[in-house]
TORPALO-688920 format. One line per field, with one value per residue (C-alpha): residue number from 1; residue in one letter; chain; x, y negated, z. Coordinates in nm, 3 decimals. Example, Ala and Ser with C-alpha at 12.3 -4.5 7.8 and 13.67 -1.06 7.14 Angstrom:
<rs>
nr	1 | 2
rest	A | S
kette	A | A
X	1.230 | 1.367
Y	0.450 | 0.106
Z	0.780 | 0.714
</rs>
This chain:
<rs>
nr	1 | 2 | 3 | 4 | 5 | 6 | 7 | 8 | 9 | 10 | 11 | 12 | 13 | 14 | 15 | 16 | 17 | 18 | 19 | 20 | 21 | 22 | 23 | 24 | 25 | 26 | 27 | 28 | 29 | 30 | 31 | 32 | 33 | 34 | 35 | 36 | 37 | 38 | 39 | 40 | 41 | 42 | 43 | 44 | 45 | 46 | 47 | 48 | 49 | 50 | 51 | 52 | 53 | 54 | 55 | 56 | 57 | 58 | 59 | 60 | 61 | 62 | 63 | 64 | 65 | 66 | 67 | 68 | 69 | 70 | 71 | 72 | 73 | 74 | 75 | 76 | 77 | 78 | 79 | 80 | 81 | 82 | 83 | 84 | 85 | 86 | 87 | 88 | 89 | 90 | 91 | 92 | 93 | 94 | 95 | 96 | 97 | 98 | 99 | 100 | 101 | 102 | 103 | 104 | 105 | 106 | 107 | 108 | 109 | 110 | 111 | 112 | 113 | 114 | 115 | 116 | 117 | 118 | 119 | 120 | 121 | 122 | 123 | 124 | 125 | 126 | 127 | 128 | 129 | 130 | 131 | 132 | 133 | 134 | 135 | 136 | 137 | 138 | 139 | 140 | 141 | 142 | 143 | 144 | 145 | 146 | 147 | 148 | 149 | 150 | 151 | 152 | 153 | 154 | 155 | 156 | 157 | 158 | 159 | 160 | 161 | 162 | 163 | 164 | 165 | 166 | 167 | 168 | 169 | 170 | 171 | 172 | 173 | 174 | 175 | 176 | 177 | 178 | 179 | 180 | 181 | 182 | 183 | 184 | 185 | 186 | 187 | 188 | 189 | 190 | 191 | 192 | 193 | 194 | 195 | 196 | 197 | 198 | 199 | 200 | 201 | 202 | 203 | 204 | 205 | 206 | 207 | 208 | 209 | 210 | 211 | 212 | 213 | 214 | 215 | 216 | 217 | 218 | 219 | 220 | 221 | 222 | 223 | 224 | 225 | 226 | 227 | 228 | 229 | 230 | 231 | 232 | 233 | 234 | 235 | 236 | 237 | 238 | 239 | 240 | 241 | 242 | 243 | 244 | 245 | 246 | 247 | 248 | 249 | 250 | 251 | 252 | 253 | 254 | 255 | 256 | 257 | 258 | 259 | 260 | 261 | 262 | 263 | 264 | 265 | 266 | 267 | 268 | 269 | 270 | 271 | 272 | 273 | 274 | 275 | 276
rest	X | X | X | X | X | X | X | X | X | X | X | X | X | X | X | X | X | X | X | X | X | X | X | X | X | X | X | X | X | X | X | X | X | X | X | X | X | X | X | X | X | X | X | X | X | X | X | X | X | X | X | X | X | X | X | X | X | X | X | X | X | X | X | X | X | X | X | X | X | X | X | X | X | X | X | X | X | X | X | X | X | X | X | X | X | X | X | X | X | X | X | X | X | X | X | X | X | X | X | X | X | X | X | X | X | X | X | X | X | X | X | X | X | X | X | X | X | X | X | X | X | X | X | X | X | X | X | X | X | X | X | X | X | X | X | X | X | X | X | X | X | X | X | X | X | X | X | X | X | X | X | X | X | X | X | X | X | X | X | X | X | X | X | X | X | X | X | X | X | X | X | X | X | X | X | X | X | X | X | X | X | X | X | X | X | X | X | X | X | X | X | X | X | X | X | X | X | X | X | X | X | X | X | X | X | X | X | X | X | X | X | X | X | X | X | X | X | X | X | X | X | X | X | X | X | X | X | X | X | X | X | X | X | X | X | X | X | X | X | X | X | X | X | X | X | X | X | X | X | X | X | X | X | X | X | X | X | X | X | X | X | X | X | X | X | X | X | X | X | X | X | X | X | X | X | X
kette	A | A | A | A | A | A | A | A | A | A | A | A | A | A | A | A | A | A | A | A | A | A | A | A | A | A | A | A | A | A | A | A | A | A | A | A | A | A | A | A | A | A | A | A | A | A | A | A | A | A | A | A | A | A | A | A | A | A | A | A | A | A | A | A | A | A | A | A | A | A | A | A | A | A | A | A | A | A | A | A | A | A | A | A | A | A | A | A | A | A | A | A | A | A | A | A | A | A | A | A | A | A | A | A | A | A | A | A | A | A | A | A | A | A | A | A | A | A | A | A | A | A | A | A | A | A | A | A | A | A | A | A | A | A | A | A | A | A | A | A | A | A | A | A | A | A | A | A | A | A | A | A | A | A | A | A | A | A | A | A | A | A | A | A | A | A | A | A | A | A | A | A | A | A | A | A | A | A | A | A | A | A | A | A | A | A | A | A | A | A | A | A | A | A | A | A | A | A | A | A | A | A | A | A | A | A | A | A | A | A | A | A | A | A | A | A | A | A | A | A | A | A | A | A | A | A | A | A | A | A | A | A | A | A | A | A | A | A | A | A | A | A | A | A | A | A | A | A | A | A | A | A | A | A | A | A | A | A | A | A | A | A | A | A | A | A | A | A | A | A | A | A | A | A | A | A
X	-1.733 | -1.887 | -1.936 | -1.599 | -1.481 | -1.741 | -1.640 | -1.248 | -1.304 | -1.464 | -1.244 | -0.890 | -1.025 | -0.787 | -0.607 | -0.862 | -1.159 | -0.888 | -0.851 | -1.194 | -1.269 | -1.003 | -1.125 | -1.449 | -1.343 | -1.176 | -1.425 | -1.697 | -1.431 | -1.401 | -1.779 | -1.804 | -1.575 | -1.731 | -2.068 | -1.903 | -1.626 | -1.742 | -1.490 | -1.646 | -1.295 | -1.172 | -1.514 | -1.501 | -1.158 | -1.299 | -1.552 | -1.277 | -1.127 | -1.503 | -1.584 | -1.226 | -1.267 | -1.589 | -1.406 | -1.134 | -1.433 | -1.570 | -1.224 | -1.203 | -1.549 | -1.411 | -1.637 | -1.368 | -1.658 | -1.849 | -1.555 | -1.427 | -1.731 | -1.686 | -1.352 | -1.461 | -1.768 | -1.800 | -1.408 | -1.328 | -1.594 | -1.880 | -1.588 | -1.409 | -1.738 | -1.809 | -1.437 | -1.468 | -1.773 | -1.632 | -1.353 | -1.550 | -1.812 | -1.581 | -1.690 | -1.518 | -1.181 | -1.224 | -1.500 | -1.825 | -2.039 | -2.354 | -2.169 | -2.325 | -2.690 | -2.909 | -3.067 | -2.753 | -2.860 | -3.246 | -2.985 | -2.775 | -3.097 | -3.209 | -2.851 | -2.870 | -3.205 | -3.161 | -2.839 | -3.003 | -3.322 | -3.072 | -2.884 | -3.162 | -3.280 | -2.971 | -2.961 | -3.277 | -3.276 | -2.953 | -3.026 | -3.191 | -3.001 | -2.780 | -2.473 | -2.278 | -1.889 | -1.769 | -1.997 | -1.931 | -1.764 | -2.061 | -1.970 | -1.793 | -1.854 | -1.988 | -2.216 | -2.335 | -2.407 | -2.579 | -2.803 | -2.804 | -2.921 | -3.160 | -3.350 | -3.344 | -3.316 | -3.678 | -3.529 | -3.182 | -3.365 | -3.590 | -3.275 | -3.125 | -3.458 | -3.442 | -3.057 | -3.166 | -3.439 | -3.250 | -3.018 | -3.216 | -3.395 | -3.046 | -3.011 | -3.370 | -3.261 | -2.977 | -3.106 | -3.403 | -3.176 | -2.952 | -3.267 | -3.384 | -3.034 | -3.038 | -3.367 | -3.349 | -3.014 | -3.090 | -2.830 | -2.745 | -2.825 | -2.548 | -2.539 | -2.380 | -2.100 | -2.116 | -1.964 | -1.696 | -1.596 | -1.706 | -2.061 | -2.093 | -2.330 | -2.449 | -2.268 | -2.114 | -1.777 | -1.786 | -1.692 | -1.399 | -1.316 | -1.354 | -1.167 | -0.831 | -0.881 | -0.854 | -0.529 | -0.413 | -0.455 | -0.312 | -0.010 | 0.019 | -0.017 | 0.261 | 0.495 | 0.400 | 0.467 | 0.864 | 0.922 | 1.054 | 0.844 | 0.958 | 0.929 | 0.726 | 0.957 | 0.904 | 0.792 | 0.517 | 0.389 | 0.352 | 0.206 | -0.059 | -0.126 | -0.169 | -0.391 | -0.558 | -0.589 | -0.733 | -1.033 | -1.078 | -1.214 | -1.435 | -1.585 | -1.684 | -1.826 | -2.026 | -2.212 | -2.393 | -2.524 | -2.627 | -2.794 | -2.986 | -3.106 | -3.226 | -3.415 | -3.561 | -3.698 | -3.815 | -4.023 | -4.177 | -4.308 | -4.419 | -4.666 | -4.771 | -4.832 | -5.078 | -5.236 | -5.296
Y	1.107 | 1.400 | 1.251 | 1.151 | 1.485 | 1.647 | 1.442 | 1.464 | 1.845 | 1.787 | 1.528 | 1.793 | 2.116 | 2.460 | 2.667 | 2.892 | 2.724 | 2.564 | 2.918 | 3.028 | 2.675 | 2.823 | 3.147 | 3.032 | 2.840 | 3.120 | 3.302 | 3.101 | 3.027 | 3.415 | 3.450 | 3.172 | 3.326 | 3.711 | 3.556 | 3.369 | 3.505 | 3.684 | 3.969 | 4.277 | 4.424 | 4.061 | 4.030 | 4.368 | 4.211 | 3.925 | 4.053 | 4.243 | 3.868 | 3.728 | 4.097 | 4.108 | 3.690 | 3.833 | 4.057 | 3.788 | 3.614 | 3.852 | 3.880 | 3.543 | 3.592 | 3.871 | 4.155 | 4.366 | 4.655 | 4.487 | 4.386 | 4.716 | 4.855 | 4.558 | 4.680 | 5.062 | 5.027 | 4.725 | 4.684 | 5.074 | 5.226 | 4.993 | 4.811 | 5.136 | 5.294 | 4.980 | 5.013 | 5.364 | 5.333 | 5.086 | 5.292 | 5.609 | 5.438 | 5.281 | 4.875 | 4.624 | 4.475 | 4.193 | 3.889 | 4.031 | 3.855 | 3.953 | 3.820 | 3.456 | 3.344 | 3.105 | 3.058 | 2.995 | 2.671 | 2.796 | 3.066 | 2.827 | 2.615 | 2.943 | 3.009 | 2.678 | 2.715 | 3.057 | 2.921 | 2.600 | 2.770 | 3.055 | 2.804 | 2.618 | 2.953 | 2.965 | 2.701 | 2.707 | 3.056 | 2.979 | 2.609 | 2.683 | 3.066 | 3.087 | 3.288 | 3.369 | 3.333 | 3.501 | 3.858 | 4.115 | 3.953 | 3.953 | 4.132 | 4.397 | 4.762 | 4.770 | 4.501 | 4.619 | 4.991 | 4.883 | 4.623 | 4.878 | 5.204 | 4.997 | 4.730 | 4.789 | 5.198 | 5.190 | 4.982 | 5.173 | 5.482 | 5.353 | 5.250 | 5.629 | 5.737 | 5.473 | 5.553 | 5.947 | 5.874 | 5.707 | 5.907 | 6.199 | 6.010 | 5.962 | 6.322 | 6.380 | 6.058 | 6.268 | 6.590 | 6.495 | 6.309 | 6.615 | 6.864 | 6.548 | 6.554 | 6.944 | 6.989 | 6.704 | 6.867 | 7.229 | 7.464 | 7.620 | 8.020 | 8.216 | 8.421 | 8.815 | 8.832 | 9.087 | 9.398 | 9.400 | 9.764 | 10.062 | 10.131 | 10.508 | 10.768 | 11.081 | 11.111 | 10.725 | 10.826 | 10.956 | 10.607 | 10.618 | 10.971 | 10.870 | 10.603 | 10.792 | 11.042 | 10.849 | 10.694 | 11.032 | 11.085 | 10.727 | 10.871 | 11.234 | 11.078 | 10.864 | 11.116 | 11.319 | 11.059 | 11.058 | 11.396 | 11.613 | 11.725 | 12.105 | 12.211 | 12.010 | 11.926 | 11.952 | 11.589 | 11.657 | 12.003 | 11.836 | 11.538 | 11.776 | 12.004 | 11.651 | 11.540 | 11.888 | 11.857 | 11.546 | 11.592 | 11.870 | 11.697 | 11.465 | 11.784 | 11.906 | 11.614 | 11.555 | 11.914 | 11.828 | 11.527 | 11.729 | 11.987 | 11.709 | 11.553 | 11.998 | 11.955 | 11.640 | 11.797 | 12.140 | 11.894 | 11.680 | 11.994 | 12.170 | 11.826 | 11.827 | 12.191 | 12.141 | 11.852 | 12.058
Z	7.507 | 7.369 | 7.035 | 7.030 | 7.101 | 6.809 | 6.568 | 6.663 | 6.619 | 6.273 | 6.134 | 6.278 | 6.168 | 6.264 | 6.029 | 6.017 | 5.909 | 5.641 | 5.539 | 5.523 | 5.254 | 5.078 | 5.045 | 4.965 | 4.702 | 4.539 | 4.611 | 4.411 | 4.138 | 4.062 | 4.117 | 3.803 | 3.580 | 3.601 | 3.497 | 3.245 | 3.053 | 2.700 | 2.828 | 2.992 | 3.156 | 3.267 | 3.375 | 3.610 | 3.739 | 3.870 | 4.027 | 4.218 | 4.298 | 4.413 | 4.660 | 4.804 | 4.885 | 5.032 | 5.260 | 5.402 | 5.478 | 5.701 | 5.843 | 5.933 | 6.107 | 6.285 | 6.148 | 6.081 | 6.009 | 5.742 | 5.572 | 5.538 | 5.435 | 5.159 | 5.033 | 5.062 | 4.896 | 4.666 | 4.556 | 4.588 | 4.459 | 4.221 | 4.038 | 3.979 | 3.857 | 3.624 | 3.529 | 3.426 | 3.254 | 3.050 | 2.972 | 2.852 | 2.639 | 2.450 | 2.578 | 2.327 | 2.522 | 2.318 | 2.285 | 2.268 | 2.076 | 2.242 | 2.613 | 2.534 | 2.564 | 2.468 | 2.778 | 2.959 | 3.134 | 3.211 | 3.426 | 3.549 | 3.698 | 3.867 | 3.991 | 4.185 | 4.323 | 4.442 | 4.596 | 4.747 | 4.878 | 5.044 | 5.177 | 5.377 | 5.491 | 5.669 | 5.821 | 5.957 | 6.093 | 6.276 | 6.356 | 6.721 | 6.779 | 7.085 | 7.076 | 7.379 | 7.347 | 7.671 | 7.558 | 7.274 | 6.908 | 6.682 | 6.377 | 6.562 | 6.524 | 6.861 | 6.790 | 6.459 | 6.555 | 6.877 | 6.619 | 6.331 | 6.527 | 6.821 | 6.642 | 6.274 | 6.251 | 6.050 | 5.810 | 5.820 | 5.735 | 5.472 | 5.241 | 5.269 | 5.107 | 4.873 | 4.782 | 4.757 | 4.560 | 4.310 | 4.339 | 4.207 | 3.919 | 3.809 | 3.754 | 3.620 | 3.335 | 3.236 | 3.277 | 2.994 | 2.802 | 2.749 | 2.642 | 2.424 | 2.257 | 2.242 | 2.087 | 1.806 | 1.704 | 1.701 | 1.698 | 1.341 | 1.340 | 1.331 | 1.082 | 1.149 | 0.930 | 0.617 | 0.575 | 0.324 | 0.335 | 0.174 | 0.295 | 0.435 | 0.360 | 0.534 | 0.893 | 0.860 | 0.756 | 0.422 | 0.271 | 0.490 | 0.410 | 0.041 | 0.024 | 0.187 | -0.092 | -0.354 | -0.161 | -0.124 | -0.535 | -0.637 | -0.442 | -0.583 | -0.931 | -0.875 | -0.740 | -1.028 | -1.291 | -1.120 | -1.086 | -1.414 | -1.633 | -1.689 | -1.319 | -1.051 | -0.773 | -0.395 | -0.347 | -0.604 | -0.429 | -0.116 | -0.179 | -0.434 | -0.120 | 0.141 | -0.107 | -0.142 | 0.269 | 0.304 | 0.030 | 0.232 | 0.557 | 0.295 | 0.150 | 0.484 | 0.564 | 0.279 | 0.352 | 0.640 | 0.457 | 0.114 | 0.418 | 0.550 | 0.202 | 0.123 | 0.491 | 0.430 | 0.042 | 0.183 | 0.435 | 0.174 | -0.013 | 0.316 | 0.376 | -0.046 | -0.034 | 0.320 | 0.150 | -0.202
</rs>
């Protein structure tokens, strides 16, 4: 009667365990195409396909936690990382020739032992293991953090050192990478631009003072040159006497220098005559 009844249940299955072939089958059909496909962006999309079949799987096994850590981590944030990446190196969108191999089928035969000997491991461990029905879901959050934080907390621990540890040779990569870059390029000296002005003498503003002068001249000579040539007009007086004024300042400004050059003479024959 009980054999009847076992294989009545396995010949009738429910809608659920319909579901979760289903799933699976999708699952393993996106799993084949990422690995396959000569395209690096459809690849990243189906591997979206194969991790979020991974999560309705866990759903249907009601571990609602791990399958939201699925989506969260796997869909929302590797595949976005691999997707951006992508997008800011500058990946090919079309056939890459360097997608296909060689050594395709030596992969393949790996593939299927790896699967096969993961398989059997399976079944094995869970061949003999009792699970009670009437307790706690397993799968559950409840479940998993009493699992996750009682009996494997070592373990738990160990993999945030390993994550933080690579975590910070990440930043050391790109940290050397940068100086590398940096110190093979060398940044060109910058040069002080030259001066294109008058260069001053003296005090620093004689070249300045010299250069308004002659302004001041150009312009007297022109008024000059308009004016009649019996009587000098008004225009031409003043602009004689502005120019008059501003050589003036320049004159004033060149004594302190001429002073300074005298000083600097008188000390030169004070040091020959104590030498003599």
């Amino acid at each position: 009667m009980s054999l009847a009844a076992q294989t009545h249940g396995f010949l009738s299955p429910t809608g659920v365990e319909i579901t979760f072939l289903l799933v699976g089958l999708v699952t393993l059909g996106a799993a084949l195409v990422t690995v396959t496909t000569r395209r690096l962006v459809h690849a990243a999309l189906w591997l979206v396909v194969a991790l979020g079949g991974l999560a309705v799987e866990y759903l249907l096994l009601t571990a609602e936690f791990i399958a939201w850590v699925q989506v969260l981590i796997y869909v929302g944030s590797v595949v976005v990382l691999l997707l951006f990446g992508l997008m800011l190196t500058r990946a090919p969108i079309g056939p890459s020739p360097d997608a296909d191999s060689e050594n395709r089928w030596v992969g393949l035969a790996v593939a299927l032992a790896a699967a096969a000997a993961l398989v059997w491991v399976v079944v094995d461990a869970f061949r003999t293991t009792y699970i009670d029905l009437d307790g706690a879901a397993q799968g559950t959050t409840e479940v998993t953090g009493q699992s996750l934080f009682r009996g494997w907390v070592l373990p738990f621990e160990a993999l945030s050192v390993l994550l933080l540890a690579a975590l910070v040779g990440a930043i050391v990569i790109s940290r050397k990478n940068a100086e590398e870059e940096a110190g093979a390029g060398g940044a060109a000296p910058v040069t002080p631009p030259r001066r294109t002005g008058p260069r001053s003498t003296g005090n620093g503003r004689r070249g300045t003072t010299a250069a308004a002068s002659a302004a001041a001249r150009s312009r007297a000579t022109a008024t000059s040159a308009t004016a009649p040539e019996d009587e000098p007009g008004p225009a031409a007086e003043a602009s004689h006497s502005q120019a008059i004024g501003e050589e003036a300042p320049g004159k004033d400004e060149e004594a302190p220098g001429k002073g300074e050059e005298a000083a600097g003479k008188g000390e030169e024959k004070d040091e020959e005559g104590e030498q003599r």
